[in-house]
Backbone of each chain as ProteinMPNN parsed JSONL, in Angstrom:
{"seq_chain_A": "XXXXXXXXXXXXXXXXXXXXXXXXXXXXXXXXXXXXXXXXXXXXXXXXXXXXXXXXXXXXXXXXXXXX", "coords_chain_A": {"N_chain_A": [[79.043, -16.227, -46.341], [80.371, -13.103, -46.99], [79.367, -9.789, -46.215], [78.103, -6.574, -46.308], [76.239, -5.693, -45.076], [76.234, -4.631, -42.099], [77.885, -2.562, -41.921], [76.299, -0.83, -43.721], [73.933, -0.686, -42.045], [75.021, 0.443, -39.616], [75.899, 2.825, -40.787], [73.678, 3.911, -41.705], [72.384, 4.313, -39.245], [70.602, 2.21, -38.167], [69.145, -0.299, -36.29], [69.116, -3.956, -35.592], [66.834, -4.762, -35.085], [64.866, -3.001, -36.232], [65.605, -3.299, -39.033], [65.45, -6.05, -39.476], [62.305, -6.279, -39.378], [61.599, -4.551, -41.416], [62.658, -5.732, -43.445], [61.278, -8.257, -43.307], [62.204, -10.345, -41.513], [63.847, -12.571, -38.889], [65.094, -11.318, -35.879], [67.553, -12.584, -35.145], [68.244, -13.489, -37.836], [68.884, -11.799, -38.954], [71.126, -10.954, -37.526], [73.256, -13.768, -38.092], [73.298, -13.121, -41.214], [75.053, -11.211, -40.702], [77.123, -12.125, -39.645], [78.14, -13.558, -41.539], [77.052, -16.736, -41.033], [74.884, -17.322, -42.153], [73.658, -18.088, -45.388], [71.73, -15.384, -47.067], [68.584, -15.697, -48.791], [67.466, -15.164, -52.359], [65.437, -13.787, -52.19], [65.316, -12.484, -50.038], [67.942, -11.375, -50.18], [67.896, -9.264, -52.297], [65.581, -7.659, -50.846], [66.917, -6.659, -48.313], [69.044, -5.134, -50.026], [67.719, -3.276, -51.299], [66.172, -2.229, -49.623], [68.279, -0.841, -48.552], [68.778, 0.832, -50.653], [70.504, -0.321, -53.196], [72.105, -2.386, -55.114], [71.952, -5.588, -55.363], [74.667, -7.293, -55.624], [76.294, -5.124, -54.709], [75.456, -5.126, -51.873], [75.906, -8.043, -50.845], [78.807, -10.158, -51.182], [80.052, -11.897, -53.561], [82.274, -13.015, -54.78], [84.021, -14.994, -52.867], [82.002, -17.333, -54.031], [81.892, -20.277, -54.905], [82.335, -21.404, -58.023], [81.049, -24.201, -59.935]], "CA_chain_A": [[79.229, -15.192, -47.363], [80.546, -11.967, -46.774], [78.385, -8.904, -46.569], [78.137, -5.384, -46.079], [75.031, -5.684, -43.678], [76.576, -4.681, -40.856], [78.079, -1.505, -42.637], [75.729, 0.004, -44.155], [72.907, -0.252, -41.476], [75.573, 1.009, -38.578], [75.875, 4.188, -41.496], [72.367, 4.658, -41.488], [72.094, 3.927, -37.819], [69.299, 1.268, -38.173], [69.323, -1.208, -35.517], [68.949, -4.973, -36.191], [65.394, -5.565, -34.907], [64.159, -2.39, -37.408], [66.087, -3.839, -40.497], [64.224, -7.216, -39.377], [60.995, -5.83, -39.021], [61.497, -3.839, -42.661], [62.622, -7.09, -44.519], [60.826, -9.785, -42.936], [62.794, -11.78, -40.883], [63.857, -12.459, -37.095], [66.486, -10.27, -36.042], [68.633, -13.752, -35.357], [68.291, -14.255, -39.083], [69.876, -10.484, -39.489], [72.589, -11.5, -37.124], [73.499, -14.757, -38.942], [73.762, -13.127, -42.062], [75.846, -9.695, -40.909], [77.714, -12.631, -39.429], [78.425, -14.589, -42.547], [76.986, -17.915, -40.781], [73.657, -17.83, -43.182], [73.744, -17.045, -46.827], [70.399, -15.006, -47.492], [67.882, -15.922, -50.503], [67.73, -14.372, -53.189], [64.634, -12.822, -52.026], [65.933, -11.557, -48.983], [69.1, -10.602, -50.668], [66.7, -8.265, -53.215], [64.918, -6.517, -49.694], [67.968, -5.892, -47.88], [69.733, -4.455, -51.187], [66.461, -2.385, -52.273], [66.174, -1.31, -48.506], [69.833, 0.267, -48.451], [68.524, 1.716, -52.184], [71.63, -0.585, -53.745], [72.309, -3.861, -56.366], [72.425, -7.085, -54.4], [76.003, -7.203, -55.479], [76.644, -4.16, -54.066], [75.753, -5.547, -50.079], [76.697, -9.185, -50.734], [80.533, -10.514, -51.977], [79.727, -13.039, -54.25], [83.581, -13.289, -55.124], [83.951, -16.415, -52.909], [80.873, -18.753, -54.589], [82.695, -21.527, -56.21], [81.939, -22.295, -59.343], [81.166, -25.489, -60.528]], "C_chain_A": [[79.465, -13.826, -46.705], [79.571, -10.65, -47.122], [78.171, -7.366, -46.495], [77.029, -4.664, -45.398], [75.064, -4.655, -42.932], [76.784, -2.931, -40.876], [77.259, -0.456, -42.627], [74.347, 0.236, -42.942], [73.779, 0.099, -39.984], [75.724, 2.755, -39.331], [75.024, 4.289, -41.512], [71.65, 4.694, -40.363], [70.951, 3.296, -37.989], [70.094, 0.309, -37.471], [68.989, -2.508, -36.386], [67.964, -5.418, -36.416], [64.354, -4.513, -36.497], [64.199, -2.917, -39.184], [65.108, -4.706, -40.459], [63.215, -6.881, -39.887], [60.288, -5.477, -40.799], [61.346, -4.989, -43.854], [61.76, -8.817, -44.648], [60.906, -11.127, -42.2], [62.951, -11.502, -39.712], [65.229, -11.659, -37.189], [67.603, -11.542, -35.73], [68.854, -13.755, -36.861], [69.306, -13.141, -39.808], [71.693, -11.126, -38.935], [73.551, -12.487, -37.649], [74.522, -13.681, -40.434], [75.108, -12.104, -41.823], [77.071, -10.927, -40.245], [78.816, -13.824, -40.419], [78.038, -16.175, -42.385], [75.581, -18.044, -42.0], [73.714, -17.185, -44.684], [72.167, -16.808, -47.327], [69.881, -16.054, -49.082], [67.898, -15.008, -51.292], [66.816, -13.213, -53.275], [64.872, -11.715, -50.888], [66.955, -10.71, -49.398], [68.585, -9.152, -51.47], [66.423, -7.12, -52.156], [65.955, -6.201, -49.443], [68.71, -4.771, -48.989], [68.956, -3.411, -51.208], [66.213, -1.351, -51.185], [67.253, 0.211, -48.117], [69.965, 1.297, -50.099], [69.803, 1.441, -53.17], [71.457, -2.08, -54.46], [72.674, -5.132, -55.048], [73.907, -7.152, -54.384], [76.569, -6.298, -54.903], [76.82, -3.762, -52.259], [75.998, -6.526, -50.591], [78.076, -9.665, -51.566], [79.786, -12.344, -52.623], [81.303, -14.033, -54.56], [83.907, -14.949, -54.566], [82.995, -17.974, -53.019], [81.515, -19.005, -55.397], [81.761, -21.856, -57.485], [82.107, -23.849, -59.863], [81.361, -26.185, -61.971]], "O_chain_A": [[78.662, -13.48, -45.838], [79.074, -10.544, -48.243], [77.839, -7.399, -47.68], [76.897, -3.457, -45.198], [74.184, -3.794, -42.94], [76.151, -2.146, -40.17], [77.296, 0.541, -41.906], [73.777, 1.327, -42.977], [73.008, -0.008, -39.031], [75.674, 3.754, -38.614], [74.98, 5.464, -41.145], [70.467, 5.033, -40.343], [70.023, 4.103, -37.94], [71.262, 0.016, -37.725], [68.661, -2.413, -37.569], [67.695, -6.177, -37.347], [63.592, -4.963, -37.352], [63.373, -2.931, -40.096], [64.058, -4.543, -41.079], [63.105, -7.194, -41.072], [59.221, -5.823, -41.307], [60.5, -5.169, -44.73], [61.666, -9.794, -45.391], [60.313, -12.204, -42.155], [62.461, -10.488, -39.215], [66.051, -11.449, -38.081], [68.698, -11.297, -36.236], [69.995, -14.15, -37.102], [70.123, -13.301, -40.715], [72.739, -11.48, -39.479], [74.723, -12.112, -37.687], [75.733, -13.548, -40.616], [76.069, -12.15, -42.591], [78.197, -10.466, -40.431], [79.768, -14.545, -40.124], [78.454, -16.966, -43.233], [75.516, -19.087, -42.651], [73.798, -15.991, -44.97], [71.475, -17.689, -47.836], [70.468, -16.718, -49.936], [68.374, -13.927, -50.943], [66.958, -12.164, -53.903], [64.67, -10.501, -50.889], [66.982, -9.514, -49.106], [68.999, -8.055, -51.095], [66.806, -5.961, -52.317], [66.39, -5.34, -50.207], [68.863, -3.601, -48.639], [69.594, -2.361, -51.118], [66.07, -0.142, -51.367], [67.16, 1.376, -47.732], [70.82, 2.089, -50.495], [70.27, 2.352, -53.853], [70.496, -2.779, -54.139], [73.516, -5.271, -54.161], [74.481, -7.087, -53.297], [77.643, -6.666, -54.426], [77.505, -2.976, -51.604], [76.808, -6.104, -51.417], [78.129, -9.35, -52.755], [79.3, -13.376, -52.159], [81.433, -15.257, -54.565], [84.029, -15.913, -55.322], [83.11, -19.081, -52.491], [81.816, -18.381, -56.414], [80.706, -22.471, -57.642], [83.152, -24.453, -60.106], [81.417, -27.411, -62.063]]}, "seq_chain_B": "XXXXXXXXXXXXXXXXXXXXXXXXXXXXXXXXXXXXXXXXXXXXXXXXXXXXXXXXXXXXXXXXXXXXXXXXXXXXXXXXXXXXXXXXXXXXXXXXXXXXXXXXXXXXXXXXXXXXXXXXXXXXXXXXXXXXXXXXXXXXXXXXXX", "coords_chain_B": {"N_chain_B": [[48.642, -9.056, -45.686], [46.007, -9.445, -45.055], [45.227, -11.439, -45.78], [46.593, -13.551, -44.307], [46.133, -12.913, -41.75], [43.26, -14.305, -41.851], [43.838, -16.605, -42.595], [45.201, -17.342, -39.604], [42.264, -16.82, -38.274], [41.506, -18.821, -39.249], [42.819, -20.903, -38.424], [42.376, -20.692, -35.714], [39.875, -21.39, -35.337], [40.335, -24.452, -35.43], [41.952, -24.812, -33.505], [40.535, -24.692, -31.397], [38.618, -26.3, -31.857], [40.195, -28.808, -31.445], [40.718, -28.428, -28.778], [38.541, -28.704, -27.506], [37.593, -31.552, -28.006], [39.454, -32.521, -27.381], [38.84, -32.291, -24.624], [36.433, -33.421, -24.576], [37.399, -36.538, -24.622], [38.645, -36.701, -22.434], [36.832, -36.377, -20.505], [35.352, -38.504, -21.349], [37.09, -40.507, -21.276], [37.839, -40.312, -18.159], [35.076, -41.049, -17.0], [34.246, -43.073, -17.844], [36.276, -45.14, -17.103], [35.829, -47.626, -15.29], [34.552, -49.581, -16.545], [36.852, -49.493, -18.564], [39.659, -51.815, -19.492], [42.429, -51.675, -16.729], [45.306, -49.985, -17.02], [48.898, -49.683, -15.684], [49.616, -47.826, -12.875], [51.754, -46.137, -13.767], [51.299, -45.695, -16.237], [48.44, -44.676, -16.244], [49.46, -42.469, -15.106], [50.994, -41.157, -17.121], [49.427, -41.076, -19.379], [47.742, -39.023, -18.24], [49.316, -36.657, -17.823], [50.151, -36.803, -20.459], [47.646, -35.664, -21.278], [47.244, -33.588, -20.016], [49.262, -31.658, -20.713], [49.358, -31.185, -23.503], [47.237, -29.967, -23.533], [47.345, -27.415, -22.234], [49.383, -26.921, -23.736], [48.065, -26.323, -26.265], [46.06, -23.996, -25.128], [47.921, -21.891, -24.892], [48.97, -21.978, -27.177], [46.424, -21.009, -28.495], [45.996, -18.593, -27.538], [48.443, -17.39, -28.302], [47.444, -16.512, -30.793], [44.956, -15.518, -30.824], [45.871, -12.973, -29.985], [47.708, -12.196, -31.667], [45.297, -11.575, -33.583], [44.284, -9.575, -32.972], [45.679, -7.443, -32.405], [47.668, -5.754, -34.848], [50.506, -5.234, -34.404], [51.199, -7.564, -33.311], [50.355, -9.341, -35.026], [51.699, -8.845, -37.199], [54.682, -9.193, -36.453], [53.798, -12.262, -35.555], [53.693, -13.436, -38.374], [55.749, -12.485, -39.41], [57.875, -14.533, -37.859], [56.46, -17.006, -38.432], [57.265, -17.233, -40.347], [59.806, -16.85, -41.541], [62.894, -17.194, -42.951], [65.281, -18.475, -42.202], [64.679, -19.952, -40.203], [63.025, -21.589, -41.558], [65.007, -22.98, -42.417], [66.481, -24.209, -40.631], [64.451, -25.763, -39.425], [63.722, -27.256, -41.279], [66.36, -28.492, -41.721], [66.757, -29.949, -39.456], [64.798, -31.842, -38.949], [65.427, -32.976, -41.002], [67.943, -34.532, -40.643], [67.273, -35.47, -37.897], [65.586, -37.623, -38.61], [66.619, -39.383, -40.382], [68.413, -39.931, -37.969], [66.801, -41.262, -36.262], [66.328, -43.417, -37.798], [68.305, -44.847, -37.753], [68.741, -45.389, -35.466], [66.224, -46.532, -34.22], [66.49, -49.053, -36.137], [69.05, -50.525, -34.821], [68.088, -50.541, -32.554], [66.226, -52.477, -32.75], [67.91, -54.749, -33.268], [68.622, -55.202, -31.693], [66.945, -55.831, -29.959], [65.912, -57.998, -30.742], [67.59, -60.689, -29.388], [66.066, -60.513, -27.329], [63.277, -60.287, -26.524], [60.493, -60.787, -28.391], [57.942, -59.481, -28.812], [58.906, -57.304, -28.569], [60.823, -56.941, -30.395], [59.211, -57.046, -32.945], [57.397, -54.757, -32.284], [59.296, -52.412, -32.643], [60.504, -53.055, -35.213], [58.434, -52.784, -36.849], [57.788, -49.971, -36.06], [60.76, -48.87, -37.382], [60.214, -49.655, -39.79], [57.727, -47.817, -40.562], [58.615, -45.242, -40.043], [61.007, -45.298, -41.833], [59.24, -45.342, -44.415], [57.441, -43.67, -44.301], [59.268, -41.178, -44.875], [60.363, -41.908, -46.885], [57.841, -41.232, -48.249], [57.533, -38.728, -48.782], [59.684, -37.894, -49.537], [59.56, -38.988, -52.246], [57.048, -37.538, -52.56], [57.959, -34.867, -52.562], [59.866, -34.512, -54.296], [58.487, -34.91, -56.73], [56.9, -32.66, -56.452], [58.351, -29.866, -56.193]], "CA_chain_B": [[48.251, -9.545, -44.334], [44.811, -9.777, -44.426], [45.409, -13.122, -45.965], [47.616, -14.008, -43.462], [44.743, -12.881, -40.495], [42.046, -14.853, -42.243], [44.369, -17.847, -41.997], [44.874, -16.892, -38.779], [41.266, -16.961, -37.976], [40.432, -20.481, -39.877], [43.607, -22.139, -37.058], [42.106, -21.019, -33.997], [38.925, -22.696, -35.3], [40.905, -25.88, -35.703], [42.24, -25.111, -32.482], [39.207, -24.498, -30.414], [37.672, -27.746, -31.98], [40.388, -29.841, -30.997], [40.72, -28.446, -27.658], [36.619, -29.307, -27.183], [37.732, -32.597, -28.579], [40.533, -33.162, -26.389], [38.051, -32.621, -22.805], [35.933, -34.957, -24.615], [37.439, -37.519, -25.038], [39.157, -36.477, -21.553], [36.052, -36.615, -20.209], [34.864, -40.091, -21.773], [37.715, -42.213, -20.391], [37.14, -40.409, -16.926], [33.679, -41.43, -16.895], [33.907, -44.9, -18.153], [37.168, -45.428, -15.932], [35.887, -48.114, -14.565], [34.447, -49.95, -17.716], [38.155, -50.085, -19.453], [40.965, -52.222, -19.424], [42.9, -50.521, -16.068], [46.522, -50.32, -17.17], [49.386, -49.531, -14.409], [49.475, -46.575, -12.431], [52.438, -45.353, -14.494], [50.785, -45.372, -17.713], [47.503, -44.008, -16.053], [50.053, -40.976, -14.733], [51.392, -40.824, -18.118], [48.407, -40.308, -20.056], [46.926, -37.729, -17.546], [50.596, -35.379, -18.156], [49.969, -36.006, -21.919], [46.528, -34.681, -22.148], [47.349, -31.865, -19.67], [50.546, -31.012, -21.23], [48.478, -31.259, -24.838], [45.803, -29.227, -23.224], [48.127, -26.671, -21.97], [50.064, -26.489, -25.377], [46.77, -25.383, -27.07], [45.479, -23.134, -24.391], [48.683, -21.194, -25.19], [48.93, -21.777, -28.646], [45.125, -20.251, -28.632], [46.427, -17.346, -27.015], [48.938, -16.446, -29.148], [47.007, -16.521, -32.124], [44.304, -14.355, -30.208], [46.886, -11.517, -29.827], [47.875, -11.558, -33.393], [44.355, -11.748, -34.585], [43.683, -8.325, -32.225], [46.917, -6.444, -32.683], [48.415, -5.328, -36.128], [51.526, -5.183, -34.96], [51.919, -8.996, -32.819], [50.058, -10.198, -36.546], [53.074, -9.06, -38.231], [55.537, -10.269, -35.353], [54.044, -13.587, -35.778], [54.197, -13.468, -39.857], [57.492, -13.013, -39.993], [58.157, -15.556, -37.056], [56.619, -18.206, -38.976], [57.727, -17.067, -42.668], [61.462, -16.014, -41.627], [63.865, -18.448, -44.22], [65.899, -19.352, -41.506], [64.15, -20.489, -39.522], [62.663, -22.825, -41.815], [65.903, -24.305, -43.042], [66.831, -24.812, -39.66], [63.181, -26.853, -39.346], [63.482, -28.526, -42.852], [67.568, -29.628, -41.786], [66.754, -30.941, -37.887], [63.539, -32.678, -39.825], [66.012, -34.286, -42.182], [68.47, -35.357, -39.862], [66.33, -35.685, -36.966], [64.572, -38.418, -38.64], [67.448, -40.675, -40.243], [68.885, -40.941, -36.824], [65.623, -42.065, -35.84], [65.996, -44.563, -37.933], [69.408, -46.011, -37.665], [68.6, -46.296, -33.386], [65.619, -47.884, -34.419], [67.255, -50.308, -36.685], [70.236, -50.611, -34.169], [67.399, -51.135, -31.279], [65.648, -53.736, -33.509], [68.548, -55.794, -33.644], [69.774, -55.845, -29.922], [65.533, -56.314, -28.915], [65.862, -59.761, -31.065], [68.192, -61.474, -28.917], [65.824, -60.364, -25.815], [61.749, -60.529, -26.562], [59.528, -61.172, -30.049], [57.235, -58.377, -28.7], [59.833, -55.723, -28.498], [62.008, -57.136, -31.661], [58.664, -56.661, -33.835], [57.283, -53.741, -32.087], [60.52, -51.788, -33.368], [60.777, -53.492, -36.647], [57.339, -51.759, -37.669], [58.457, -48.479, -36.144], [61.708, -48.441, -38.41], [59.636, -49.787, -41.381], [56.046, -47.134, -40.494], [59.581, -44.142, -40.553], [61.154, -44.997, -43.148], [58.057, -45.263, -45.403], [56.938, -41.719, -44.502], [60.49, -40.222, -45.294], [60.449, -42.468, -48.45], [56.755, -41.109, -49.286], [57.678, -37.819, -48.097], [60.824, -37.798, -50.632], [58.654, -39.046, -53.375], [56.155, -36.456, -52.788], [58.468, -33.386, -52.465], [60.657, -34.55, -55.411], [57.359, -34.36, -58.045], [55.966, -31.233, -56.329], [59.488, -28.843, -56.455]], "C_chain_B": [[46.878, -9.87, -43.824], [44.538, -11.292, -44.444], [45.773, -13.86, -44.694], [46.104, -14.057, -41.856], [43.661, -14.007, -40.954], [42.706, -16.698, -42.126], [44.537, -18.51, -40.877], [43.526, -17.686, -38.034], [40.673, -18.349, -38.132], [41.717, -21.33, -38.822], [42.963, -21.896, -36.026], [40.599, -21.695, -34.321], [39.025, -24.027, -35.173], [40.688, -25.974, -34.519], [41.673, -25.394, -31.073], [38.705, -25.317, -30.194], [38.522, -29.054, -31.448], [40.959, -30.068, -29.588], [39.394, -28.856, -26.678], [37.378, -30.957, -27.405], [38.514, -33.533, -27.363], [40.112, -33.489, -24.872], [37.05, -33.581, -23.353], [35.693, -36.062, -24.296], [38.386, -37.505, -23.222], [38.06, -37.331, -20.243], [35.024, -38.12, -20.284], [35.565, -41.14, -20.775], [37.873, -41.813, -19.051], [35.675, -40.824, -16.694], [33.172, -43.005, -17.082], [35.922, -45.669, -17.599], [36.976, -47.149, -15.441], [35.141, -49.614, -15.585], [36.099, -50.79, -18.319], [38.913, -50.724, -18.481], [41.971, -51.486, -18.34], [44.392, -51.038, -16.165], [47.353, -49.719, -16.121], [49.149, -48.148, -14.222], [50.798, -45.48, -13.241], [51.95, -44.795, -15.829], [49.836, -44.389, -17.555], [48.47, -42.251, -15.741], [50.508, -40.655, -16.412], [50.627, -40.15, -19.171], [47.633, -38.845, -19.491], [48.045, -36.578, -17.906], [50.275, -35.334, -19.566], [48.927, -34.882, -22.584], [46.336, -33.478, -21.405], [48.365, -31.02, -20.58], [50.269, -30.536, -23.015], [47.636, -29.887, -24.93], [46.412, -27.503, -23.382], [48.975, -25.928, -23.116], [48.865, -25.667, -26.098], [46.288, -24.411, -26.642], [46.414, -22.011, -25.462], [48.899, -20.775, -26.459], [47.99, -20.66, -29.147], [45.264, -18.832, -28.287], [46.697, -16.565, -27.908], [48.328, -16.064, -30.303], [45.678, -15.455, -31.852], [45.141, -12.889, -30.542], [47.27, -11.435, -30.814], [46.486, -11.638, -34.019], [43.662, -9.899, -33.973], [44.409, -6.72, -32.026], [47.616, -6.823, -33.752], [49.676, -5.656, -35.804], [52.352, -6.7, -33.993], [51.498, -9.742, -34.363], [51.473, -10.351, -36.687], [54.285, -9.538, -37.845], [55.518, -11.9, -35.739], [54.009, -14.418, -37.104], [55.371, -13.776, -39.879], [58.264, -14.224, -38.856], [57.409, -16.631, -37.768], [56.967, -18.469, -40.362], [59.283, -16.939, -42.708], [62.243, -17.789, -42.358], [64.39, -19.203, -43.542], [65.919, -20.415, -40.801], [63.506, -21.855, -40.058], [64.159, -23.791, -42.414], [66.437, -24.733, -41.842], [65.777, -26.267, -39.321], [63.839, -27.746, -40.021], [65.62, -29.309, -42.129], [67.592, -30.467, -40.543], [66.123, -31.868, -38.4], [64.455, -33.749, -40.382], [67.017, -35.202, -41.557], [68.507, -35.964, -38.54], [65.792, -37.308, -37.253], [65.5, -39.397, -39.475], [68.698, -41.362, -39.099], [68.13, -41.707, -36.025], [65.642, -43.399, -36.373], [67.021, -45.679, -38.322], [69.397, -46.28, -35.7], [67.455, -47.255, -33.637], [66.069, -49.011, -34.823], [68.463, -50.863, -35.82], [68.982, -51.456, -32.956], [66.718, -52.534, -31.605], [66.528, -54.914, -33.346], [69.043, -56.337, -32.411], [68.302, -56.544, -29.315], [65.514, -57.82, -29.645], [66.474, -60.837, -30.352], [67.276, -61.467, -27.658], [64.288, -60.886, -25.585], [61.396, -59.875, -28.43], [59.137, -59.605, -29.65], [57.946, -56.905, -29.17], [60.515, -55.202, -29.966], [60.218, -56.422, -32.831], [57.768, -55.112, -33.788], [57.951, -52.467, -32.749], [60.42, -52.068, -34.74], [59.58, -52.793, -37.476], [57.351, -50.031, -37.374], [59.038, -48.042, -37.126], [60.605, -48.303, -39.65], [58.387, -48.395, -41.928], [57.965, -45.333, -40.656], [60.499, -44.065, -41.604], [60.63, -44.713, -44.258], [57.904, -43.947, -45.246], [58.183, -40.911, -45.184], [60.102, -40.373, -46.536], [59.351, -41.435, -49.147], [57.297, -39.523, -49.368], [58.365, -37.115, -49.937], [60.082, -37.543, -51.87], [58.064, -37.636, -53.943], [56.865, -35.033, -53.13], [59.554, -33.613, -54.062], [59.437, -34.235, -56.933], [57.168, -33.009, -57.892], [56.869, -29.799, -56.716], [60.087, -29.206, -57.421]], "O_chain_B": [[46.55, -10.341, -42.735], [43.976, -12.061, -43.664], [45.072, -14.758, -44.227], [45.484, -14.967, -41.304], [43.243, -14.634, -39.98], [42.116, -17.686, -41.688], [44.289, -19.706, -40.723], [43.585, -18.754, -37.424], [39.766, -18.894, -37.503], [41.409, -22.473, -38.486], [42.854, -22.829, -35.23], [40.189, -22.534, -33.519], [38.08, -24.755, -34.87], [39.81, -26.688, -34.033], [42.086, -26.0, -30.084], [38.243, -25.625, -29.095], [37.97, -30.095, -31.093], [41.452, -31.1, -29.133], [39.348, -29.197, -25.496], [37.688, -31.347, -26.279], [38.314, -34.595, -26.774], [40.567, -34.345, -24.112], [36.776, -34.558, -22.657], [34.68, -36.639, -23.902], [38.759, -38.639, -22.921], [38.259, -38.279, -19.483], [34.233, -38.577, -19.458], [35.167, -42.01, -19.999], [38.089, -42.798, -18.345], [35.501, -40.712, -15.48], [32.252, -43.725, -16.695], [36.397, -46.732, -17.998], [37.984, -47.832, -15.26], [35.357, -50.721, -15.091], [36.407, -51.975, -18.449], [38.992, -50.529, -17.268], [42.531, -50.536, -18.889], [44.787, -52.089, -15.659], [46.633, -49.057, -15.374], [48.647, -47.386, -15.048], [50.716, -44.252, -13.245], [52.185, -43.696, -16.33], [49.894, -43.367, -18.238], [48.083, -41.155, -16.148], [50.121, -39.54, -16.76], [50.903, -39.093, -19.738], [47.136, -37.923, -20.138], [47.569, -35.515, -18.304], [50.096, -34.241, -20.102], [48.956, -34.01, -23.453], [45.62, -32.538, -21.751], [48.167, -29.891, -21.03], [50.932, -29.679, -23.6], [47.426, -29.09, -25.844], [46.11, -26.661, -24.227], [49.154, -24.725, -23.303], [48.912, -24.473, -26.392], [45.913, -23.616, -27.504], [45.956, -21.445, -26.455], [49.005, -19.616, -26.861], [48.313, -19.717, -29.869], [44.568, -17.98, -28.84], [46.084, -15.608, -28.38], [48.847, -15.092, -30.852], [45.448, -14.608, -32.714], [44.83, -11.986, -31.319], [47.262, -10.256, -31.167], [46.568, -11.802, -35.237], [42.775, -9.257, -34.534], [44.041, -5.584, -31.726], [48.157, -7.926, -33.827], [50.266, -6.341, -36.639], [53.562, -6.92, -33.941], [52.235, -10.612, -34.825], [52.226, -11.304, -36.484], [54.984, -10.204, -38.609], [56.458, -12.626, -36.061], [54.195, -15.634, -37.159], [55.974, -14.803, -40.188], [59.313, -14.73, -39.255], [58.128, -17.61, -37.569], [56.967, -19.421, -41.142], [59.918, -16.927, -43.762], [62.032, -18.988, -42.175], [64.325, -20.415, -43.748], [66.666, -21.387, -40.692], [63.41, -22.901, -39.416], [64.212, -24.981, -42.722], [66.976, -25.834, -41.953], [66.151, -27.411, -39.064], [64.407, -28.757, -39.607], [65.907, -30.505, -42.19], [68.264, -31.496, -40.468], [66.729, -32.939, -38.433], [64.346, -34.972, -40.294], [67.042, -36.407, -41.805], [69.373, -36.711, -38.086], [65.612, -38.102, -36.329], [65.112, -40.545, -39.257], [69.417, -42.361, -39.1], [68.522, -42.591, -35.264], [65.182, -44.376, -35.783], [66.887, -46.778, -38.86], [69.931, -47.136, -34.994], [67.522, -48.46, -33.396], [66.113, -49.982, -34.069], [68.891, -51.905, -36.316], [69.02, -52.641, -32.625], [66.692, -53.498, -30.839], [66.015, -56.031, -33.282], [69.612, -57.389, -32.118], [68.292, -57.466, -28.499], [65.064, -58.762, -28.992], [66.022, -61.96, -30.573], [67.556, -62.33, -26.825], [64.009, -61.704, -24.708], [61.837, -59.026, -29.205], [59.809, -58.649, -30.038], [57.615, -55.913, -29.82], [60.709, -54.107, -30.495], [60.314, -55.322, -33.373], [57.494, -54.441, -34.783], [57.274, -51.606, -33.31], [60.218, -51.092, -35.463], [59.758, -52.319, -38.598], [57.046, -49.125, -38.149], [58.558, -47.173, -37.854], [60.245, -47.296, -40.259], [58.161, -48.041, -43.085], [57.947, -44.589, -41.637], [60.783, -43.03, -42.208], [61.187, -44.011, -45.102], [58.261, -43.14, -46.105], [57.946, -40.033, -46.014], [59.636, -39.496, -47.265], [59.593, -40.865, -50.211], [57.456, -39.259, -50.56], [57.938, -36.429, -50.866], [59.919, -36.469, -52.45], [58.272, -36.948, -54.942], [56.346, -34.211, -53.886], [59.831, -32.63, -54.749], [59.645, -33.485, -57.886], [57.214, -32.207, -58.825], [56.382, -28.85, -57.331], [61.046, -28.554, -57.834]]}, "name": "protein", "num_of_chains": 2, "seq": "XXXXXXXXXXXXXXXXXXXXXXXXXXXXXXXXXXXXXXXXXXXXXXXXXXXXXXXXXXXXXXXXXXXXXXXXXXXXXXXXXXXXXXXXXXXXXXXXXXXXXXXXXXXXXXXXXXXXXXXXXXXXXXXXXXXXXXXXXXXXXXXXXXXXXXXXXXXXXXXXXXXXXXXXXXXXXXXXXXXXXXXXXXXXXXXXXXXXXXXXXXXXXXXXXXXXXX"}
């Protein structure tokens, strides 16, 4: 999944391990996602969003989740 | 997090008890050595690496769990190192396919040890059957509970 991770915490200059640290997770798990290889939860998706003071949709592209 | 410490605190009790447990019983079958059944010198080397290498695992284990029970900020280090998402779906998907290749080599080994020795052929055949059952119960269980 595409994300805006990467973005927004290079604009607020926050490193990967601090984001980690803030949301809960390993900083591999940051990398992954700013990478598009892991698609966060919905709880994670929530912290990161709430962290950057923005709508989940607003860091993650939902656009390509198929619908079934 | 205090939760989390107090949890903490009730593993290294586990861990303490089954590192006592482990010189024990370490201690038992050195002592009566000469009492048991003396199986080859490979096996005897084998068991002595498991219950160091056992021993050794816990020491360490004990450690770490020391240093997060004494510093705030290795606690929360090792919180989110055992809570991080990824990490467990990486667990929960090796777990899942970890353990039905386990049990198509078993079943594969089962079938080549029949042409060779009984011992071996049924040895295996209760392996497969004692891993599949756990998956099976496993399944069961996690399909009521989620």
């Amino acid at each position: 999944m595409k994300t805006r991770v990467r973005e927004l915490r290079e604009k607020n200059k926050i490193t990967q391990e601090e984001l980690a640290l803030a949301v809960g997770v390993t900083r591999q798990t940051i990398i992954s996602i700013e990478g598009g290889r892991y698609t966060a939860s919905l709880v994670l998706a929530y912290k990161i969003a709430r962290y950057f003071g923005m709508t989940i949709e607003e860091v993650f592209d939902f656009s390509e989740v198929e619908e079934v | 997090m205090e939760k989390f410490k107090a949890e903490i605190r009730k593993r290294m009790q586990y861990l303490i008890l089954l590192f006592v447990s482990l010189l024990l019983i370490y201690m038992v079958l050195f002592l009566n050595q000469e009492r048991l059944p003396r199986p080859s010198d490979h096996i005897i080397s084998f068991h002595g690496g498991a219950l160091t290498s056992l021993g050794l695992l816990l020491i360490i284990y004990i450690f770490i769990n020391l240093r997060a029970i004494r510093d705030d900020k290795e606690l929360r280090k090792l919180y989110i190192k055992e809570n991080d998402e990824r990490t467990a779906m990486i667990l929960q998907k090796t777990g899942a396919i970890g353990i039905n290749i386990c049990i198509l080599g078993f079943a594969t080994a089962t079938i080549i040890a029949g042409y060779y020795s009984d011992a071996v052929f049924f040895t295996l055949l209760g392996s497969t059957i004692f891993v599949s059952l756990v998956k099976g119960l496993f399944k069961i269980y996690y399909h009521n509970k989620v």
